[in-house]
Each structure stands twice: as C-alpha cells, then as structure tokens.
N, C-alpha and C positions, 0 to 999 in steps of 0.2 A: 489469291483469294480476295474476295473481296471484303470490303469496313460490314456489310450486313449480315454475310455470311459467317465473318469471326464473331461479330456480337452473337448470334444465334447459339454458333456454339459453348461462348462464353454461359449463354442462359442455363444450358443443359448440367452443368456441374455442379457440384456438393460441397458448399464451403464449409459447412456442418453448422456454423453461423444462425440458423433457422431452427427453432422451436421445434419436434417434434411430437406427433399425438401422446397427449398424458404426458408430456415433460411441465416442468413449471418453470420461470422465469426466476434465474436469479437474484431478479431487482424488485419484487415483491415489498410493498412499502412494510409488512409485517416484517419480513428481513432487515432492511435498512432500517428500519426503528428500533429492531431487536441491537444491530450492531452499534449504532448512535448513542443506546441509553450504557452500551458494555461499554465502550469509549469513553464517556463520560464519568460512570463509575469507577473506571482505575485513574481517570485523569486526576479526580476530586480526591480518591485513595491517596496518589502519588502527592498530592499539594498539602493532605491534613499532616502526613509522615514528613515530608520535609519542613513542613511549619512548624514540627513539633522537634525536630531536632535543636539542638546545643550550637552556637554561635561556629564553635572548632570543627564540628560534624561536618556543619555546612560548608564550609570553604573546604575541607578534605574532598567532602565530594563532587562539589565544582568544581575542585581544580584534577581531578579524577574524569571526570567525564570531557574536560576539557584536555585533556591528554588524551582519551581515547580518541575523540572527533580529531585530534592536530594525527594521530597516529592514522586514522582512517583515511585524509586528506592525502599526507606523504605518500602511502602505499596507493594510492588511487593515482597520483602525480608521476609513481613510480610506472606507472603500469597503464598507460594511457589506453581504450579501448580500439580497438582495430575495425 
C-alpha cells in the first residue's frame, strides 16, 4: 500500500476527539473560571484553618502529611510502572 493511500484511510476514522452537533466544549472559559475561582476558594479555606491552628497542631500535621507523601514515595519505588 502506498504513504497516500494509508493517509486516506487514516482520514476516514473516528477518533471521537471531534465536537459533535449540539455538544459543548469542555474548555469553555465560563468552566475554567467556574473551576479557578473553586481552586481558589479551598486553597484560601485550607491557609485561613491552618493559620489559625496552635504551634503543636501544626507540626503534627506536617509531619503527618509528610509521612504520607515519604509512604506514597516507598510504595511508588516499590512498584515501578511497567
């Protein structure tokens, strides 16, 4: 077969990739604003709660979260992907 003939048929298939009539685009700047401003609101949630904890709090839960992430790391290390 020939390079023009495989492209041809290449053209003719259905990546699904392509918008369809009356579908809408995920990437809608009203969506991506909508998720931006939710982003934003837990991120400023999560900084006023952790500013407002107790000196003790805080290092529990640093060193908490930093044992989950060294635990995530190990098991990730354990188990290389294929």
């Amino acid at each position: 077969m020939t390079e023009f003939i495989e492209r041809m048929s290449l053209d003719d298939l259905d990546f699904g990739d392509a918008n369809h009539c009356g579908e809408e685009s995920p990437f809608t700047p009203t969506k991506l604003l909508g998720v931006a401003f939710l982003g934003a609101a837990v991120a400023l949630s999560g900084y006023y709660i952790y500013a407002s904890l107790g000196s003790e709090e805080r290092a529990r839960l640093r060193e908490g979260v930093l044992n989950f992430v060294q635990d995530q790391v190990k098991n990730t290390a354990a188990f290389p992907p294929q």
